[in-house]
Backbone of each chain as nested JSON, in Angstrom:
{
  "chains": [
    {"id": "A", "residues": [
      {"number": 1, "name": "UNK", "atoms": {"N": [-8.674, -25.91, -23.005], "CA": [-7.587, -25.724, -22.05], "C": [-7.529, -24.275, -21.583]}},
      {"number": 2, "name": "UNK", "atoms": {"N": [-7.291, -24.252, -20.538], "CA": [-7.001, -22.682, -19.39], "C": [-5.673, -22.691, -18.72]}},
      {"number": 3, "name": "UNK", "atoms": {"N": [-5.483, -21.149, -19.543], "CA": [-4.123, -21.06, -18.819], "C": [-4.94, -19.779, -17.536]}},
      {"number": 4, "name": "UNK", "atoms": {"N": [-4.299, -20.133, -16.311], "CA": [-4.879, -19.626, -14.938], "C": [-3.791, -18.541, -14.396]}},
      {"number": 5, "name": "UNK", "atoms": {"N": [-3.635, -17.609, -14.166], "CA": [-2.773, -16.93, -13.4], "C": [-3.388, -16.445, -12.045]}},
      {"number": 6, "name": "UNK", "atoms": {"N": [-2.334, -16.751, -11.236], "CA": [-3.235, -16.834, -9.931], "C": [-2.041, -15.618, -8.687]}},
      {"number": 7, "name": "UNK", "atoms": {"N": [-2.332, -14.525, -8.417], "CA": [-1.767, -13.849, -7.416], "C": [-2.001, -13.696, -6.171]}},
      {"number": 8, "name": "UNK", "atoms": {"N": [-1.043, -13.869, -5.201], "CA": [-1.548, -14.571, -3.939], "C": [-0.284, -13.358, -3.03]}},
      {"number": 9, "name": "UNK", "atoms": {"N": [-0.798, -12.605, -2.303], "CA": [-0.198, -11.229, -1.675], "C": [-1.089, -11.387, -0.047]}},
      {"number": 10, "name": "UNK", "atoms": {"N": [-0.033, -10.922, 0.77], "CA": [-0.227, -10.854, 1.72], "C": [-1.071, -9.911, 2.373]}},
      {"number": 11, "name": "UNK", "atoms": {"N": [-2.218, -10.07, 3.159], "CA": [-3.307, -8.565, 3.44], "C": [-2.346, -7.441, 3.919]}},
      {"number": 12, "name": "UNK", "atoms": {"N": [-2.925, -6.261, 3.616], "CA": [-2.521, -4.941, 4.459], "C": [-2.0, -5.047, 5.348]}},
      {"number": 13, "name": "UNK", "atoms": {"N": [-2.751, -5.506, 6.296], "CA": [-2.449, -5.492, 7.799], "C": [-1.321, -6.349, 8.344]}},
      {"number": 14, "name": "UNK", "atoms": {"N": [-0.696, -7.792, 7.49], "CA": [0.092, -8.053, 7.774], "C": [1.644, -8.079, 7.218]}},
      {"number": 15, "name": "UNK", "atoms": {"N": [2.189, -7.81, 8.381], "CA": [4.016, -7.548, 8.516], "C": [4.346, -8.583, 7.271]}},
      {"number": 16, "name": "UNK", "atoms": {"N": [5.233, -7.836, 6.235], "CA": [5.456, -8.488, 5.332], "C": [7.202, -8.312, 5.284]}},
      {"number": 17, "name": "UNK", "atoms": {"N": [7.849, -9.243, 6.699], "CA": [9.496, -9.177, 7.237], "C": [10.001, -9.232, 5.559]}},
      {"number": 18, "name": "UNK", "atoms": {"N": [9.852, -10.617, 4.639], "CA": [10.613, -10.77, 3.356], "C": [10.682, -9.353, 2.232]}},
      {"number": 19, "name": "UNK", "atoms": {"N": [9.302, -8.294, 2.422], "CA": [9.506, -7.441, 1.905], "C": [10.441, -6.712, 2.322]}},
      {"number": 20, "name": "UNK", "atoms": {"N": [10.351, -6.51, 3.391], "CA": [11.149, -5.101, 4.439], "C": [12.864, -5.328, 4.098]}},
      {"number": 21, "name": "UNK", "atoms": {"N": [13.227, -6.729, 4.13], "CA": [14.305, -6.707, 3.526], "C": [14.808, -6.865, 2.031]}},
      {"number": 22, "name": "UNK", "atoms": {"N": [13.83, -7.008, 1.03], "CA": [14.264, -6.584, 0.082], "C": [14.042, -4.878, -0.106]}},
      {"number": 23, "name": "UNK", "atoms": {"N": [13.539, -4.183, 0.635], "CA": [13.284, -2.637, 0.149], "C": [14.928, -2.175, 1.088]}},
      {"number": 24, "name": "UNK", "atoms": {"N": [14.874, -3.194, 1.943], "CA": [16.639, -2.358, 2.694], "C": [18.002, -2.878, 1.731]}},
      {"number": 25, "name": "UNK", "atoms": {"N": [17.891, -3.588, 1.16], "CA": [18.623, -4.518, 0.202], "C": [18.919, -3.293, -1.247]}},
      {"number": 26, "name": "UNK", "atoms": {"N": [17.664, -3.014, -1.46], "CA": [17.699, -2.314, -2.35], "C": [18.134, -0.813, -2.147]}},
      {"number": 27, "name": "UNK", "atoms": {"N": [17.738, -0.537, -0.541], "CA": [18.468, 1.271, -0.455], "C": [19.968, 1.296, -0.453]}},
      {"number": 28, "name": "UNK", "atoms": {"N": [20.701, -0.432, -0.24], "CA": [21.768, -0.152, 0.079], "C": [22.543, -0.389, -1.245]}},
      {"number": 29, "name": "UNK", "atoms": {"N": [21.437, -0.7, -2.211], "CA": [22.171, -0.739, -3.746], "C": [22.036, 0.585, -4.292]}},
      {"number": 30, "name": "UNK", "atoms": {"N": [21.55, 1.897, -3.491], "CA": [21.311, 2.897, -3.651], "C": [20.386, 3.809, -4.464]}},
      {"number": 31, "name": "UNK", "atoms": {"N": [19.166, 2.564, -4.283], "CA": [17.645, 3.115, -4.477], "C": [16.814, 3.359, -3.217]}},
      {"number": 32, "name": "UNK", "atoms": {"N": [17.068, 4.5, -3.012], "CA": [16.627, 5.005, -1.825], "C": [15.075, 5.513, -2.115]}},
      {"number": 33, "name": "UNK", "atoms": {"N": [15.001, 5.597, -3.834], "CA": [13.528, 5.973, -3.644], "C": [12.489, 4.896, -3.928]}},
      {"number": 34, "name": "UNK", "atoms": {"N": [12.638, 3.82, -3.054], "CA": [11.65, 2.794, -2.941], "C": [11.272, 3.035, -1.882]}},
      {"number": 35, "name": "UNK", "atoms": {"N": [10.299, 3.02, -1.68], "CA": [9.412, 3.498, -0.222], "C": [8.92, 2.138, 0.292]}},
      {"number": 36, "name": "UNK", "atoms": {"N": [8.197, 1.532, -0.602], "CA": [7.464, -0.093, 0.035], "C": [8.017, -1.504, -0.832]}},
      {"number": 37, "name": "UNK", "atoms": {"N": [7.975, -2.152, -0.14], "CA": [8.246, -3.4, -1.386], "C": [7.554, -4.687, -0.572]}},
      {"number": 38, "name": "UNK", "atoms": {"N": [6.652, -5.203, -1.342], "CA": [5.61, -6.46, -0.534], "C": [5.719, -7.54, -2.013]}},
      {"number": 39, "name": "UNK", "atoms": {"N": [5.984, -8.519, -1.286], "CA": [6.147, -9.8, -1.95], "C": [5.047, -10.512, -1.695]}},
      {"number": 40, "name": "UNK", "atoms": {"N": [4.934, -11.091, -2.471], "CA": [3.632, -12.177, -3.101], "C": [3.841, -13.636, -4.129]}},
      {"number": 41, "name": "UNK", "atoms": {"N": [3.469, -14.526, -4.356], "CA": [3.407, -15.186, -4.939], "C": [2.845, -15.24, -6.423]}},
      {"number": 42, "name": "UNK", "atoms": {"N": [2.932, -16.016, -7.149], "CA": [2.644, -15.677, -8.684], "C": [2.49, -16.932, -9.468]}},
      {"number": 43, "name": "UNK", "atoms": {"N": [1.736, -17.638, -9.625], "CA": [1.25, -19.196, -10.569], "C": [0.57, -19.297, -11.146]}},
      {"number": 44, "name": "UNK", "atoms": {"N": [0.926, -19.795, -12.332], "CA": [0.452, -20.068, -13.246], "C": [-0.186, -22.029, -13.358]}},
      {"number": 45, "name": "UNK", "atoms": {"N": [-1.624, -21.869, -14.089], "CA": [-1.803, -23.108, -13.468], "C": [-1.949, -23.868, -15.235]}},
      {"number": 46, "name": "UNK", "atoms": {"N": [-2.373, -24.748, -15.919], "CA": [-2.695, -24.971, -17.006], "C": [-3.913, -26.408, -16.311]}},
      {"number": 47, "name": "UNK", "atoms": {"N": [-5.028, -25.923, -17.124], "CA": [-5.514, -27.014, -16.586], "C": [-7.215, -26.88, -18.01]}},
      {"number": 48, "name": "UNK", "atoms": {"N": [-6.852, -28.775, -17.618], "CA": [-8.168, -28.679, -18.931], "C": [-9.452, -28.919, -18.577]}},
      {"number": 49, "name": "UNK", "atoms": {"N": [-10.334, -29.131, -19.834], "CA": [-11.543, -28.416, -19.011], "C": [-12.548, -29.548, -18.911]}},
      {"number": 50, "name": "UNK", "atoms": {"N": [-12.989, -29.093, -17.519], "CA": [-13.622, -30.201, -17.05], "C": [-15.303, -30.007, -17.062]}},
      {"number": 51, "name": "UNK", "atoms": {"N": [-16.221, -30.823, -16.193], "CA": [-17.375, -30.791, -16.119], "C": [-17.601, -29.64, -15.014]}},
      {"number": 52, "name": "UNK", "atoms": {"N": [-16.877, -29.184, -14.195], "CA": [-16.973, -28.154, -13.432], "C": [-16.409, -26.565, -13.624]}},
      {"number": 53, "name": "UNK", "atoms": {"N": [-17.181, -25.663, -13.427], "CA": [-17.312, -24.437, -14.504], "C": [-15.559, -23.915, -13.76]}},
      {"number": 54, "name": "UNK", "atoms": {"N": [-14.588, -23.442, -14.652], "CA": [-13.257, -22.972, -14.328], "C": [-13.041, -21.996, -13.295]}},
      {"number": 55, "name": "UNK", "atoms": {"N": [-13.886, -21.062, -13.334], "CA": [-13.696, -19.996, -12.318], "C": [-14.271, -20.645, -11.092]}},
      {"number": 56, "name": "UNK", "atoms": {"N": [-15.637, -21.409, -10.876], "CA": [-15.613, -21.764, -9.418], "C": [-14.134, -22.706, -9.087]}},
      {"number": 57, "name": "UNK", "atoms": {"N": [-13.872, -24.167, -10.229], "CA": [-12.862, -24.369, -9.67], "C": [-11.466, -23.357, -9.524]}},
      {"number": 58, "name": "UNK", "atoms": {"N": [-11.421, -22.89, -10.283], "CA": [-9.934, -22.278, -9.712], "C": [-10.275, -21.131, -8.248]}},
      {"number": 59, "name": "UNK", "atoms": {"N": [-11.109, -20.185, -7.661], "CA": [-11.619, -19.882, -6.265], "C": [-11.484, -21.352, -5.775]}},
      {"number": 60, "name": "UNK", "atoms": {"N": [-11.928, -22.384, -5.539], "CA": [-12.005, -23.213, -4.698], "C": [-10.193, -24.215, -4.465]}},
      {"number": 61, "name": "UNK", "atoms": {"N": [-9.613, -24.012, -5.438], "CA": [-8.507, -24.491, -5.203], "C": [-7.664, -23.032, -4.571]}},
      {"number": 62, "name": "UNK", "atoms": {"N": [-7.883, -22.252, -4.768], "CA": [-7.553, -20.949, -4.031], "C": [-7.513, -20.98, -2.541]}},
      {"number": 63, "name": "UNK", "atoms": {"N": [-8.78, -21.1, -2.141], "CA": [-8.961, -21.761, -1.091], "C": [-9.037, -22.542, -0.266]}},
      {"number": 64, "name": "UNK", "atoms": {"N": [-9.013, -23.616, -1.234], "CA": [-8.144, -24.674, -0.473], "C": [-6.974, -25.029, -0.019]}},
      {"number": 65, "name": "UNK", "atoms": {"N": [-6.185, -24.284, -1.125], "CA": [-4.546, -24.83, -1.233], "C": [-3.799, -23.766, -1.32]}},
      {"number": 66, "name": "UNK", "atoms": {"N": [-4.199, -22.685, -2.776], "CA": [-2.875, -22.036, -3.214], "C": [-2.918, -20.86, -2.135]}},
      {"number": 67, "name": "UNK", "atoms": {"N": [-4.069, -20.549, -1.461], "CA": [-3.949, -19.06, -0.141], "C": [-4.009, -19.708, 0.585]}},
      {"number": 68, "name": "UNK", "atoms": {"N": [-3.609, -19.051, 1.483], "CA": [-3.827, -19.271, 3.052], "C": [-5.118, -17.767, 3.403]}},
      {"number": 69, "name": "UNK", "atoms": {"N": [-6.142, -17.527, 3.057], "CA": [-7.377, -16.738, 3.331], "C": [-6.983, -15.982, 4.759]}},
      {"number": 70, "name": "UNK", "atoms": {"N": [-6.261, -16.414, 5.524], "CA": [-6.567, -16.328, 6.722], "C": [-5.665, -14.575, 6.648]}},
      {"number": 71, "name": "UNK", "atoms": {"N": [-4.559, -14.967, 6.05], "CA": [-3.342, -13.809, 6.264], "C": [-3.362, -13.112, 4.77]}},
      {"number": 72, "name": "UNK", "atoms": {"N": [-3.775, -13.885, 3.568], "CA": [-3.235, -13.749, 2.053], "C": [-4.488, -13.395, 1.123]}},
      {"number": 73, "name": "UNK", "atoms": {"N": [-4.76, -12.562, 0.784], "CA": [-5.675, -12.302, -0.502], "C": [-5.274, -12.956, -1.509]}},
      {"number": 74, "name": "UNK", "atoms": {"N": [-5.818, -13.259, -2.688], "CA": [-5.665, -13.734, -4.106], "C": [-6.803, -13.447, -5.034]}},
      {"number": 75, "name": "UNK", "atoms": {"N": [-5.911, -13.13, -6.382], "CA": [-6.719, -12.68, -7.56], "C": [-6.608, -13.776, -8.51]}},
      {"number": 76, "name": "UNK", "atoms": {"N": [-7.113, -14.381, -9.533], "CA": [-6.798, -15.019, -10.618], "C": [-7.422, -14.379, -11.497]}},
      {"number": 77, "name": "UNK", "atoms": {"N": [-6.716, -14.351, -12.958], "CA": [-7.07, -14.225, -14.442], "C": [-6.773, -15.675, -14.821]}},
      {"number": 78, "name": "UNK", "atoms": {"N": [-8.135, -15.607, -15.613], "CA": [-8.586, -17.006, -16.574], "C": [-8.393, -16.782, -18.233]}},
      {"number": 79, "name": "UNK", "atoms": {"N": [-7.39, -17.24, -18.619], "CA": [-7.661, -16.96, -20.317], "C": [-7.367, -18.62, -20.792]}},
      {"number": 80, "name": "UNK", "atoms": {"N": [-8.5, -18.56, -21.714], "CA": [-8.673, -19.781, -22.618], "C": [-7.583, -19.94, -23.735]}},
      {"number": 81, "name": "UNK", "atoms": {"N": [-7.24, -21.312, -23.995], "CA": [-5.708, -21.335, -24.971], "C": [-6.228, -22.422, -25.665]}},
      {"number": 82, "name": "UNK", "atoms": {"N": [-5.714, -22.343, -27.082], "CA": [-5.742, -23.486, -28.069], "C": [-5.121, -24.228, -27.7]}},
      {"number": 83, "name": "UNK", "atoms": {"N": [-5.194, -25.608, -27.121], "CA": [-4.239, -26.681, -27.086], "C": [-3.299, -26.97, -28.546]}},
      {"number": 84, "name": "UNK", "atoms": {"N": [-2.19, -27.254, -28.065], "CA": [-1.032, -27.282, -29.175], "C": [-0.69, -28.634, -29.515]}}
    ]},
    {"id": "B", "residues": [
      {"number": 1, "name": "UNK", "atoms": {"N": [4.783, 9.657, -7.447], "CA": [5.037, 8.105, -7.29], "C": [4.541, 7.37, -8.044]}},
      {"number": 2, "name": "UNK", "atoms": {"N": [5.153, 6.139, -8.475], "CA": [4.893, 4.851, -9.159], "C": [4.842, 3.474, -8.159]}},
      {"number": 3, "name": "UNK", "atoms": {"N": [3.711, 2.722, -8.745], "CA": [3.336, 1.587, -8.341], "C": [4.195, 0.258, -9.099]}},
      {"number": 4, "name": "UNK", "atoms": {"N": [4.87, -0.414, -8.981], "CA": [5.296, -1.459, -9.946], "C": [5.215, -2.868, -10.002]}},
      {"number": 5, "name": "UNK", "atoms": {"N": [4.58, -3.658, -10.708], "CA": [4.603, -5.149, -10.065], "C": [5.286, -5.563, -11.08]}},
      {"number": 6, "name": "UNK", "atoms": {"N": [6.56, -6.441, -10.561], "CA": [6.992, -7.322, -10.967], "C": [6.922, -8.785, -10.845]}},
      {"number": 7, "name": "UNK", "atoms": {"N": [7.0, -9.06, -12.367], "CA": [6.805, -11.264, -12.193], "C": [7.974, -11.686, -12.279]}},
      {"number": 8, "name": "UNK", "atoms": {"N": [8.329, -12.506, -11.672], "CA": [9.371, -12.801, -11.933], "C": [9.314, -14.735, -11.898]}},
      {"number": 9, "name": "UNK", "atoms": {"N": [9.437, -15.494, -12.941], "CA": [9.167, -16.847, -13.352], "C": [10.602, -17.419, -13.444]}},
      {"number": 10, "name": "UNK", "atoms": {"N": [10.201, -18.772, -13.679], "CA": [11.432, -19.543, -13.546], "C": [11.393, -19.805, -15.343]}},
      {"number": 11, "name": "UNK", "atoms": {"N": [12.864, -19.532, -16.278], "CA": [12.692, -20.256, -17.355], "C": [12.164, -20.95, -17.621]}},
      {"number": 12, "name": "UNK", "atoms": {"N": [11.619, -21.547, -19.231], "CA": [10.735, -22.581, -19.146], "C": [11.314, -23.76, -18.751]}},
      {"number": 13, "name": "UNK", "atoms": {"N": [12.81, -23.966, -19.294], "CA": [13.69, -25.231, -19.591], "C": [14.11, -25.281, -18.031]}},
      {"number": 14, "name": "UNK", "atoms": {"N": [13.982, -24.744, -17.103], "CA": [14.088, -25.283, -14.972], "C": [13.256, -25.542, -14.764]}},
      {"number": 15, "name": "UNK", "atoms": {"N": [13.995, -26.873, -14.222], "CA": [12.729, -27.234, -13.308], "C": [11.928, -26.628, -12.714]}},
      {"number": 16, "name": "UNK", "atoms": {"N": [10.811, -26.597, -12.28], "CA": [10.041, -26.473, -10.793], "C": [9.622, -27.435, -10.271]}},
      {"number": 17, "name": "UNK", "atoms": {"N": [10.678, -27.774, -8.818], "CA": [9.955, -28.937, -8.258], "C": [8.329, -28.345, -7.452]}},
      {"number": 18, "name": "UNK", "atoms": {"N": [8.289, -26.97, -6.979], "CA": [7.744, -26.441, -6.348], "C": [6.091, -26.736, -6.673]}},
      {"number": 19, "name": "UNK", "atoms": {"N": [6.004, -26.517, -8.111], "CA": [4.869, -26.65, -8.783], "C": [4.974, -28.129, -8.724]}},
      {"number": 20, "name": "UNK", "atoms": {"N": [5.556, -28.889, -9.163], "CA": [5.179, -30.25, -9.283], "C": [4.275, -30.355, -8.155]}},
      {"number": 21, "name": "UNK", "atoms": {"N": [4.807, -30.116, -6.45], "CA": [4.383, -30.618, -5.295], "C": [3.183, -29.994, -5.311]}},
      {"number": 22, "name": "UNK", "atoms": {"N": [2.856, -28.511, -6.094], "CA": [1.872, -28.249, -5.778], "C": [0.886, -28.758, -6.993]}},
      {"number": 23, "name": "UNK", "atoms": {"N": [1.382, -29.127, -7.585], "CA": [0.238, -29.904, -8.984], "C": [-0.017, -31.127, -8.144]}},
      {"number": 24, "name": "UNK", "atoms": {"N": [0.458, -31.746, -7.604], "CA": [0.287, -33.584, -7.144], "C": [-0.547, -33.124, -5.96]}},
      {"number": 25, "name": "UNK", "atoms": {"N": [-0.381, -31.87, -5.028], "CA": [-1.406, -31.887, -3.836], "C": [-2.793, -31.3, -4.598]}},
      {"number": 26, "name": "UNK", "atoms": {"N": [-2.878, -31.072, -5.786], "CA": [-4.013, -30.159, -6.359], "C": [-4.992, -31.884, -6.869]}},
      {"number": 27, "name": "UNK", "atoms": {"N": [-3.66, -32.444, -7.626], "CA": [-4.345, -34.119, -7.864], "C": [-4.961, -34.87, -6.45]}},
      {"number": 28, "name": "UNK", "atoms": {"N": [-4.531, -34.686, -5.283], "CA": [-5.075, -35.549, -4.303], "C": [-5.948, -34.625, -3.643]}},
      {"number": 29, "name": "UNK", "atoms": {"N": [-6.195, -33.604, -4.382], "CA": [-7.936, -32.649, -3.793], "C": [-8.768, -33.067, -4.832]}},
      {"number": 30, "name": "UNK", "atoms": {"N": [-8.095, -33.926, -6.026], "CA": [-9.36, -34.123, -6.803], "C": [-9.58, -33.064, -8.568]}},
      {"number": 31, "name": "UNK", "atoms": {"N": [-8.229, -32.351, -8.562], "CA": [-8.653, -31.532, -9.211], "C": [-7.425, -32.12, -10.287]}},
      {"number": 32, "name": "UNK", "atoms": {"N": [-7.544, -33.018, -10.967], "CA": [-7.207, -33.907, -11.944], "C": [-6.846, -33.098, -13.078]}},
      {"number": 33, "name": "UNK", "atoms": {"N": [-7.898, -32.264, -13.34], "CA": [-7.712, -31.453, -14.592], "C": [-6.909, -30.807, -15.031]}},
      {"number": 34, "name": "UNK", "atoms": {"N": [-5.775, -30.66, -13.879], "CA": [-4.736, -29.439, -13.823], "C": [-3.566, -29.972, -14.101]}},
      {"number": 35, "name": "UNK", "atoms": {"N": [-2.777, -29.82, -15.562], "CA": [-2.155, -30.438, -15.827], "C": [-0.861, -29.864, -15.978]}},
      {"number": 36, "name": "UNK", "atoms": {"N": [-0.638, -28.407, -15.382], "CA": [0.681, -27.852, -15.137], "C": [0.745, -27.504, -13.986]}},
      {"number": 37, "name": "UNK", "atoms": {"N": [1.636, -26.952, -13.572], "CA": [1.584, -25.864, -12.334], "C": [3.217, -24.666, -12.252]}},
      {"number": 38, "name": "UNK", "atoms": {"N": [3.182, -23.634, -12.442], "CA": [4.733, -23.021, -12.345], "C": [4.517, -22.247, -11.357]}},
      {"number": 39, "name": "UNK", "atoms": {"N": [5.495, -21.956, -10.324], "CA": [5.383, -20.57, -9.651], "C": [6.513, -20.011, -9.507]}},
      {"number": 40, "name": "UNK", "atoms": {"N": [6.437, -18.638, -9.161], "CA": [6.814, -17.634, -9.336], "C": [6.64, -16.592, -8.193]}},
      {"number": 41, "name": "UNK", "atoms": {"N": [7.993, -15.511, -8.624], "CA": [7.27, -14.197, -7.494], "C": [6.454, -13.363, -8.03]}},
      {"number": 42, "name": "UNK", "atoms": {"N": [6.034, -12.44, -6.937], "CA": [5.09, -11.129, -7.706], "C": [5.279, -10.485, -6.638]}},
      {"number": 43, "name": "UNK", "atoms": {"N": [6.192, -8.951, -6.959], "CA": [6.402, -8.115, -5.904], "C": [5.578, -6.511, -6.527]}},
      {"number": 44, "name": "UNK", "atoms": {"N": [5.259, -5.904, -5.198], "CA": [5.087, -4.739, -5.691], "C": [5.328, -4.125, -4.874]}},
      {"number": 45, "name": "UNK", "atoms": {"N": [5.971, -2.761, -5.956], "CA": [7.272, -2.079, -5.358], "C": [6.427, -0.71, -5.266]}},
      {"number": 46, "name": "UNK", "atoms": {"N": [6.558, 0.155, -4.206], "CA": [6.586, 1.864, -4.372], "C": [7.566, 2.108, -4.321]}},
      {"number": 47, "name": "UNK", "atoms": {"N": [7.519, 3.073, -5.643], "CA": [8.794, 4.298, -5.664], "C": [8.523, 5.535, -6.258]}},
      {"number": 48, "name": "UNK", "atoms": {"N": [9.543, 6.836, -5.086], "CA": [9.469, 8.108, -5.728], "C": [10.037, 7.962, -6.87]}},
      {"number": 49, "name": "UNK", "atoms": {"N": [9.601, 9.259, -7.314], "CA": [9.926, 9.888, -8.683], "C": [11.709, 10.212, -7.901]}},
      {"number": 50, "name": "UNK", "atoms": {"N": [12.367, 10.308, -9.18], "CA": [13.72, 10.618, -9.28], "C": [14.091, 10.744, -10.397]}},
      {"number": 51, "name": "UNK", "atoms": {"N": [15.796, 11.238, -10.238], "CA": [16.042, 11.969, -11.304], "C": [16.291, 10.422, -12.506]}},
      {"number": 52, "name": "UNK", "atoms": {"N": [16.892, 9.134, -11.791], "CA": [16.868, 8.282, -13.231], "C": [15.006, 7.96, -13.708]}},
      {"number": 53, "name": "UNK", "atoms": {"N": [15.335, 7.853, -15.017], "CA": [13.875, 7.061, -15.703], "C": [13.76, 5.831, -14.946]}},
      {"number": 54, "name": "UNK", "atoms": {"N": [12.266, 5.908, -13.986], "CA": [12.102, 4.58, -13.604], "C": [11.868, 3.505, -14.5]}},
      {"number": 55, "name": "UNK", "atoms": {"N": [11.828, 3.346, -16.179], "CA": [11.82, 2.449, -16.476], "C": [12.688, 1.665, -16.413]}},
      {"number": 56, "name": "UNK", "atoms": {"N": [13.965, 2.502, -16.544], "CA": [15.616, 1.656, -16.759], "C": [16.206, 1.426, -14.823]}},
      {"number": 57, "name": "UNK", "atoms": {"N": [15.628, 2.454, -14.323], "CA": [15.865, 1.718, -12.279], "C": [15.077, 0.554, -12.068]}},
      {"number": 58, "name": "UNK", "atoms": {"N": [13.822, 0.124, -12.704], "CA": [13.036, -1.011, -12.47], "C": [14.147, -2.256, -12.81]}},
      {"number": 59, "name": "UNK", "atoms": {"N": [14.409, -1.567, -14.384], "CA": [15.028, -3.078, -15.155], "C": [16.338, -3.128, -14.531]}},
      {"number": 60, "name": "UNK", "atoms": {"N": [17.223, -2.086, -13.818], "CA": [18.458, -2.721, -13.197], "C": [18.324, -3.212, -11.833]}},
      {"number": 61, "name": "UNK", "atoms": {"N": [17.201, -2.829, -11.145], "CA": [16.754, -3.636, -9.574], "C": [16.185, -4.925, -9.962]}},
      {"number": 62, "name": "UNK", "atoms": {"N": [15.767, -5.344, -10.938], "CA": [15.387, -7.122, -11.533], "C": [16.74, -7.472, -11.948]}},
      {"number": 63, "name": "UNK", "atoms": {"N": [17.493, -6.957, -12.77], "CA": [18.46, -7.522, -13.066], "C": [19.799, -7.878, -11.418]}},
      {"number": 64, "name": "UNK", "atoms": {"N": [19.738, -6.621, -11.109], "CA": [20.933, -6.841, -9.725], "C": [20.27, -7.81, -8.535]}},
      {"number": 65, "name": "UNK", "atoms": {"N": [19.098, -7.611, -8.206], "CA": [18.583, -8.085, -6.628], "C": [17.332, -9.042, -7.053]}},
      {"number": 66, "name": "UNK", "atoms": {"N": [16.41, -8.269, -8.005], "CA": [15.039, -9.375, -7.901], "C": [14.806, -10.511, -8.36]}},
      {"number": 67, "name": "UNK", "atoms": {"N": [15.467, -10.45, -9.567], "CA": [15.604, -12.135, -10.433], "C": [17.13, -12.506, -10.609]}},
      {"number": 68, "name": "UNK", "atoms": {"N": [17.273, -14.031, -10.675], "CA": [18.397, -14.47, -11.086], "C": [18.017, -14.87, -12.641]}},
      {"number": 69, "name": "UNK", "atoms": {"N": [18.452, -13.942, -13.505], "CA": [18.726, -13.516, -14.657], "C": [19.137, -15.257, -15.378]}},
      {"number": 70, "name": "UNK", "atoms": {"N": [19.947, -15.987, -14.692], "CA": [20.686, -16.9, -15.17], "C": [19.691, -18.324, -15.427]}},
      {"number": 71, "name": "UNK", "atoms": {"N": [18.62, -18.269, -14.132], "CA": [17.098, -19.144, -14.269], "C": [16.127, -18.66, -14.329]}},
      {"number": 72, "name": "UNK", "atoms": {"N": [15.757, -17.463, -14.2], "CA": [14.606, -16.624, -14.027], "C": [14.471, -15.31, -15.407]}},
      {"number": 73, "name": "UNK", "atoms": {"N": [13.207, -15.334, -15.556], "CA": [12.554, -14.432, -16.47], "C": [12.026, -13.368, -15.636]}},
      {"number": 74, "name": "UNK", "atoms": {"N": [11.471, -12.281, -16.018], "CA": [10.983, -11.311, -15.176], "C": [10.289, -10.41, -16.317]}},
      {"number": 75, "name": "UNK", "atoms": {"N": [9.236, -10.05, -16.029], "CA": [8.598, -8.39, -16.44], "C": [7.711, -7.294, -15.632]}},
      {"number": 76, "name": "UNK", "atoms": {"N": [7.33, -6.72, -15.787], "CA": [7.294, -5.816, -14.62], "C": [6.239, -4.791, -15.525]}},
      {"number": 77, "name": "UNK", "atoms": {"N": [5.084, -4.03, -14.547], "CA": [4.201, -3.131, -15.04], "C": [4.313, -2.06, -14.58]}},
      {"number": 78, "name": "UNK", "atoms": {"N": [4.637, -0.742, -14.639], "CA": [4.677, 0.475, -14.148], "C": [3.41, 1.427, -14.147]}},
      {"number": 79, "name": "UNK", "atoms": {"N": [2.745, 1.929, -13.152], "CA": [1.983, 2.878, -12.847], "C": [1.697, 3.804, -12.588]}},
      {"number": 80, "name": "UNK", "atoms": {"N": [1.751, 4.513, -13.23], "CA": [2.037, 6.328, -11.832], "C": [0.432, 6.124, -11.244]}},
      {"number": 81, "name": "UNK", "atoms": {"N": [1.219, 6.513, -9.839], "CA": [-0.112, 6.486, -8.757], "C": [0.223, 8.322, -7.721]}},
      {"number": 82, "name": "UNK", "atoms": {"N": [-1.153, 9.052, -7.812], "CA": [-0.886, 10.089, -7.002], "C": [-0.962, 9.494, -5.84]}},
      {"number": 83, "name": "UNK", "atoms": {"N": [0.261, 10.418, -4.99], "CA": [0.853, 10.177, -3.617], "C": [-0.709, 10.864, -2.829]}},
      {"number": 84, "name": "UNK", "atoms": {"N": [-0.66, 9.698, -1.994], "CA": [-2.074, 9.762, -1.015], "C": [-1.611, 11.067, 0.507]}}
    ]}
  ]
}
């Protein structure tokens, strides 16, 4: 069994409106020294193990489903778990 | 300056319908194997240096604005990054 953590952030280049208002949200709670704040997604997947090697599948469900490639980068960490 | 990413998850004991929908569209790509799914945010924050310890400004901006404390878990990684 694999527990998958999968981070899914929006590229550089694009306008990230949901950040912009949590960094104004936050100057007006009077942390003015936040300069950027970019939101992203964060999942965790559990999945057992199959005939197909984990890291191609988890990239390919990346790309299929959990990013959108077009606008969104994504990273995953793979760590192996004792089933309980 | 500091770099900070925060996770911020849903307790274990809440639901996520979110993951369900995305575990059942992961089952009708075929990818059977995947037998959880949770999600979550992942923000990352810049902030100047100031006079409070950013460890304890991190943990009261999760506690006031980033997580709801009441369903949500959160932890957070701090970085010092030289200002570019």
């Amino acid at each position: 069994m694999y527990k998958v953590k999968v981070f899914v952030t929006l590229r550089e280049s694009v306008l990230d409106p949901q950040g912009t208002v949590v960094k104004s949200s936050l100057h007006s709670l009077n942390y003015q020294e936040v300069t950027d704040v970019r939101i992203g997604k964060y999942m965790e997947l559990t999945i057992e193990k199959s005939d197909q090697p984990i890291d191609e599948a988890v990239k390919e469900m990346c790309e299929r489903l959990l990013a959108n490639v077009v606008i969104e980068d994504y990273r995953y960490e793979i760590e192996e778990a004792v089933a309980q």
